[in-house]
C-alpha positions as a printed Julia matrix, in Angstrom:
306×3 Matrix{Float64}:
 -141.6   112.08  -56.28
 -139.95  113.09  -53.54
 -136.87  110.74  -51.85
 -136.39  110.32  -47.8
 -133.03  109.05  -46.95
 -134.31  108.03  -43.71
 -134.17  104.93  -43.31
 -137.56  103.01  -41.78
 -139.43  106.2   -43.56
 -143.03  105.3   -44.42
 -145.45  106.06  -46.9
 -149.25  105.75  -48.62
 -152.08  105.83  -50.23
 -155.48  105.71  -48.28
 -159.14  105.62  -49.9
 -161.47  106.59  -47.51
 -164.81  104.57  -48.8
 -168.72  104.44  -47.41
 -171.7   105.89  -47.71
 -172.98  109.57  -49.31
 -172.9   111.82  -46.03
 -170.99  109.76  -43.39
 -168.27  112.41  -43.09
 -165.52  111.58  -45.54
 -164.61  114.81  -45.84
 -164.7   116.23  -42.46
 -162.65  113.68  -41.53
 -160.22  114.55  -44.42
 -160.07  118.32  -43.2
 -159.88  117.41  -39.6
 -156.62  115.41  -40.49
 -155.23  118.24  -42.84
 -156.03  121.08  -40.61
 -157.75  123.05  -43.65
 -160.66  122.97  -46.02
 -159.86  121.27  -48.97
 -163.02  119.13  -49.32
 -166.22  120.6   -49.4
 -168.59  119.65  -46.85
 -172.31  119.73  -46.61
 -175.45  117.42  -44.55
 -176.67  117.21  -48.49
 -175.47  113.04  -49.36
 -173.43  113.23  -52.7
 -171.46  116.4   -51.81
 -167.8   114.83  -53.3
 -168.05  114.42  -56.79
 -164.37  114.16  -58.09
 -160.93  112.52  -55.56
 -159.74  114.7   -53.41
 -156.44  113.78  -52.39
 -155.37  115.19  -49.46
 -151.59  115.01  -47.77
 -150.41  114.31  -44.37
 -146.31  114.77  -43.71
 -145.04  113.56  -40.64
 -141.74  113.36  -39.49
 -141.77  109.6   -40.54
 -144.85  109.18  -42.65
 -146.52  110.57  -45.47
 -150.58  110.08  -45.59
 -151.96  110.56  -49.26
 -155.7   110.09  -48.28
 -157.99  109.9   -50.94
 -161.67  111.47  -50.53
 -164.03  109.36  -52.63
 -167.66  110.47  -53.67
 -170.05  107.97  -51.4
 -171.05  105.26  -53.07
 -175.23  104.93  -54.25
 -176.85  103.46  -57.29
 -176.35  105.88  -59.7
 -179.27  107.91  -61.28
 -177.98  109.89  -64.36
 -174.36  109.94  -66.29
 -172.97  112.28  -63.24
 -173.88  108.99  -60.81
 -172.04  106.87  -63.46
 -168.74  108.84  -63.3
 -169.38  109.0   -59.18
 -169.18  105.28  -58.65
 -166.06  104.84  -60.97
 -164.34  106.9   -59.44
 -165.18  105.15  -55.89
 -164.44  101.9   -57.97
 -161.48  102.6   -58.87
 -159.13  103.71  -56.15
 -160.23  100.67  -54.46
 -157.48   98.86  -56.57
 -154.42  101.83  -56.19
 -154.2   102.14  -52.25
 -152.14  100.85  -50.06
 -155.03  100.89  -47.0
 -159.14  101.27  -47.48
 -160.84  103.34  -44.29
 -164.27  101.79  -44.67
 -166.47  104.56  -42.51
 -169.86  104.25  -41.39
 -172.22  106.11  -39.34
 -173.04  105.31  -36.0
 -176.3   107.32  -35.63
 -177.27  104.62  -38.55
 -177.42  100.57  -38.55
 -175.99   98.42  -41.63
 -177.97   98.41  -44.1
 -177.85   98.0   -47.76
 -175.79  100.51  -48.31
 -173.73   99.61  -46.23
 -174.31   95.63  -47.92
 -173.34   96.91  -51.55
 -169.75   98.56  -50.4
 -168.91   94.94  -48.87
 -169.51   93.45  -51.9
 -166.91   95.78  -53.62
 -164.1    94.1   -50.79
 -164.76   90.72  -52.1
 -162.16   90.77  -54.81
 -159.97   93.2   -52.71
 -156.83   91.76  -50.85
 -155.81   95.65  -49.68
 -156.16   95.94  -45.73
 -159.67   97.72  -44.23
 -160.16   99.36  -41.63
 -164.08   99.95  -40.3
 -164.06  103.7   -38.9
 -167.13  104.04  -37.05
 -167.68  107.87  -37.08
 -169.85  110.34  -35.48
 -169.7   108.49  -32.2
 -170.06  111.32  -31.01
 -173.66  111.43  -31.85
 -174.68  108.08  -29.85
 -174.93  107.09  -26.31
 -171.5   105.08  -24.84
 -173.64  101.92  -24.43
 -174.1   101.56  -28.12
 -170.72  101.41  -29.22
 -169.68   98.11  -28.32
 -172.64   96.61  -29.69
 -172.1    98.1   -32.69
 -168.5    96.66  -33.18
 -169.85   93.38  -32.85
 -172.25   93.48  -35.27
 -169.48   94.51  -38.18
 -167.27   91.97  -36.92
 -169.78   89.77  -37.88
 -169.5    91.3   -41.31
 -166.23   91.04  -42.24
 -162.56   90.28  -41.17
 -161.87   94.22  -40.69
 -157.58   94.68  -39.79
 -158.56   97.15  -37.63
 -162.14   98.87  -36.1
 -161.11  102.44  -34.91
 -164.18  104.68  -33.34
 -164.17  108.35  -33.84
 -165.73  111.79  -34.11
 -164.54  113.45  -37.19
 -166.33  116.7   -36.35
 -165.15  116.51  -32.43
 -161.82  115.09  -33.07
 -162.22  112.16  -30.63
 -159.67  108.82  -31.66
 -158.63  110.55  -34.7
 -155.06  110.59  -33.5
 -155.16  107.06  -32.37
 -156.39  106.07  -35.93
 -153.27  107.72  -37.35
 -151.11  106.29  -35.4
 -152.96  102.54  -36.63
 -152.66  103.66  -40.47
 -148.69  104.09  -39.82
 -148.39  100.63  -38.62
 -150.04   99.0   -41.9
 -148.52  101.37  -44.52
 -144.91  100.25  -46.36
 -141.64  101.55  -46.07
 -141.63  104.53  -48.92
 -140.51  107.35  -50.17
 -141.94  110.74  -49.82
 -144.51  111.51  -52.74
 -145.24  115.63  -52.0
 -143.56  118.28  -50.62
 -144.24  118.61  -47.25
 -146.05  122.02  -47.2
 -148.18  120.61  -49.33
 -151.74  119.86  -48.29
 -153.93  118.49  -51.62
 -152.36  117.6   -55.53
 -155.92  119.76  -56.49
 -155.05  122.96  -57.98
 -156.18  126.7   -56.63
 -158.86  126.48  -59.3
 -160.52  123.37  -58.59
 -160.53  124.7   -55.01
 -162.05  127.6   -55.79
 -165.14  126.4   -57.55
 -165.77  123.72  -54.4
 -165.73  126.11  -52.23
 -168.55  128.57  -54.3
 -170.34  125.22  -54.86
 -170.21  124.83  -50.87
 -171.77  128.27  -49.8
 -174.55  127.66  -52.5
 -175.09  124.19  -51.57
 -175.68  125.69  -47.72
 -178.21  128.57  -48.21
 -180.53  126.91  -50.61
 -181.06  123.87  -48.6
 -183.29  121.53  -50.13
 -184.55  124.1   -53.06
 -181.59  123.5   -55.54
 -180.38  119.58  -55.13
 -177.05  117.85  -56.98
 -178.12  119.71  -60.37
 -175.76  122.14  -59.7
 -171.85  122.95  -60.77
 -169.62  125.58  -60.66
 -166.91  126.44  -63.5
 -164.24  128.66  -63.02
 -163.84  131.66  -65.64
 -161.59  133.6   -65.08
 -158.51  134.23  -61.99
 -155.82  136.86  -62.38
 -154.09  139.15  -60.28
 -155.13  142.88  -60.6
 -152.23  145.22  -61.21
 -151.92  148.4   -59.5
 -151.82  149.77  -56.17
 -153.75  147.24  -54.34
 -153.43  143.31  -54.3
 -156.15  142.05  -55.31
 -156.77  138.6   -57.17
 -159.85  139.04  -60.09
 -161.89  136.15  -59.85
 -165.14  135.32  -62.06
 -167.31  132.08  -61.74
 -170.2   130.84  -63.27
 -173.03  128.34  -61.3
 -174.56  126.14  -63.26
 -177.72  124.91  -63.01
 -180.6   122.63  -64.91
 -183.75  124.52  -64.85
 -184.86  127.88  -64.99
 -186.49  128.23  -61.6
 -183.63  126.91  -59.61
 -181.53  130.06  -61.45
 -184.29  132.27  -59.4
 -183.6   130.62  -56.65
 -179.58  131.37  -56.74
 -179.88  134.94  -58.05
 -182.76  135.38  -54.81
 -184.77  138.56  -54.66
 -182.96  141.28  -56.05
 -179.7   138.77  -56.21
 -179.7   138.75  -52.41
 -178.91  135.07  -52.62
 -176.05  135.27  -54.83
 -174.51  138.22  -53.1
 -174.71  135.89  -49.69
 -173.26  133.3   -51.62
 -170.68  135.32  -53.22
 -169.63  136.66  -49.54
 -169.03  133.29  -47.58
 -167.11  131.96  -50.5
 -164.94  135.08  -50.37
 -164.22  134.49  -46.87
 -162.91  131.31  -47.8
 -161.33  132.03  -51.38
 -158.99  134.8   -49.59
 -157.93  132.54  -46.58
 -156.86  129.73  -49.43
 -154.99  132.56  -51.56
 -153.83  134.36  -48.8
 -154.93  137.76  -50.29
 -158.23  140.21  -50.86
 -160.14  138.6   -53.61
 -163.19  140.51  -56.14
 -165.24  137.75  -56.59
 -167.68  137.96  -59.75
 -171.26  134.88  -59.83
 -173.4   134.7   -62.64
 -175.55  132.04  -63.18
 -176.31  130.04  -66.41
 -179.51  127.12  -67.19
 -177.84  124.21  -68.39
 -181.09  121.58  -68.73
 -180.24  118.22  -68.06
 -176.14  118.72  -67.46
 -175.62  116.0   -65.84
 -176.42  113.32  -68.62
 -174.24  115.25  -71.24
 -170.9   113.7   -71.74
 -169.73  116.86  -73.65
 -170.79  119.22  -70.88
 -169.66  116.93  -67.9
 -165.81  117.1   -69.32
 -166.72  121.18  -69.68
 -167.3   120.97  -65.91
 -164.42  119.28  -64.87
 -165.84  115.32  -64.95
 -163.56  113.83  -67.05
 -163.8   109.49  -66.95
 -160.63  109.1   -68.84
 -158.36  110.35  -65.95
 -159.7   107.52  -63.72
């Protein structure tokens, strides 16, 4: 931990809670100014916390990406919601954010039940406003206010930008005096690693579309600088998957898939390293991954640290 002399100097932790696909992490990388979250229109994208840190002259944001919370299907689901669960009780300030293409609904029912037992301050972020007509907004508003005694109801377009400031500026006022946690040039407490495999689980989770759903992780093998006359970082990944036909369907014809794959997440890979990267895919059947214990803590799911 980092101290701040100044005095007045502020200082938090923010969970940003809702739904599987309201834009949790856009919002997260809008506010960073980088990719550190992964983001896809697939619900369910964030599996793990992503913290991610804002340093301001006289604030320090630690926002807290949280996988959406659902009714969990399999042992993966299980891990999902505790994690959700959890950092509901180690903020300092809860962004609530729903859609506003979409009404309440149960979803939307089940996270309110979480802030029953919650005394930590709410804010409902209304996002993708961008997506409705002006008229709706206000109507909107009034029907979570109905809901529940929100501190604050801040509208915004994540994607577009729109209010985002003007929420920041409304997180300062609610967060304590405090010292400063991180360094400010730094963005996320997630190592290169973990990066790395989000960002090859990102590109794959784009081209196939529909065809290969949540059954599907990525482990890092192996990172290491080559020596020699040109810098260039040696890195080899594996994609996991649970059946045999969703393996054809990453490899593709002639492992034209996997080469496309392999080439976006380059792109991506090199800007976060900041040098020319050889990325190595293969891609390993795994049936049924996601109800192992043993192979969830291989991937990078371990319960115990939440």
């Amino acid at each position: 931990m980092l101290s701040n002399d100044s005095k007045g100097y502020k200082s938090g932790f923010i969970s940003i809670i809702g739904r599987p696909n309201v834009g949790k992490s856009t919002f997260l990388n809008r506010v960073i100014g980088q990719k550190i979250a992964i983001m896809s229109d697939k619900p369910q994208t964030t599996r793990n916390k992503i913290q991610g840190v804002l340093t301001l002259d006289d604030t320090q944001m630690v926002f807290i990406d949280t996988p959406g919370i659902h009714k969990p299907k399999h042992k993966l689901g299980d891990f999902m919601m505790k994690v959700a669960q959890n950092t509901l009780k180690e903020v300092d300030l809860i962004l609530f954010m729903v859609n506003a293409e979409e009404g309440f609904g149960r979803g939307e029912e089940f996270i309110l039940e979480k802030f029953e037992t919650i005394n930590t301050p709410i804010f409902l972020v209304i996002n993708k406003i961008d997506q409705i007509h002006p008229d709706e907004l206000l109507p909107l508003i009034e029907s979570y206010k109905e809901k529940y005694p929100f501190k604050e109801i801040v509208p915004i377009s994540a994607l577009e930008g729109n209010n985002v400031e003007r929420l920041l500026e409304q997180i300062k006022v609610y967060l304590p005096e405090g010292p400063q946690y991180y360094p400010a040039d730094q963005v996320t407490d997630h190592p290169e690693r973990f990066i790395i495999t989000e960002l090859i689980r990102e590109k794959a989770l784009h081209l196939t579309r529909e065809e290969i759903p949540h059954s599907l992780a990525v482990v890092l093998d192996k990172m290491e600088r080559q020596h020699g006359g040109k810098d260039i970082i040696h890195v080899m990944a594996t994609v996991i998957v649970e059946r045999d036909s969703q393996k054809g369907i990453i490899i593709g014809k002639q492992g034209s898939m996997l080469k496309e794959i392999g080439k976006r997440a380059r792109v991506d890979i090199e800007n976060l390293l900041g040098s020319k990267v050889f990325l190595e895919l293969w891609v390993k059947v795994q049936k049924d991954w996601r109800n192992k214990m043993s192979q969830l803590r291989d991937y990078g799911f371990n319960e115990d640290e939440y």
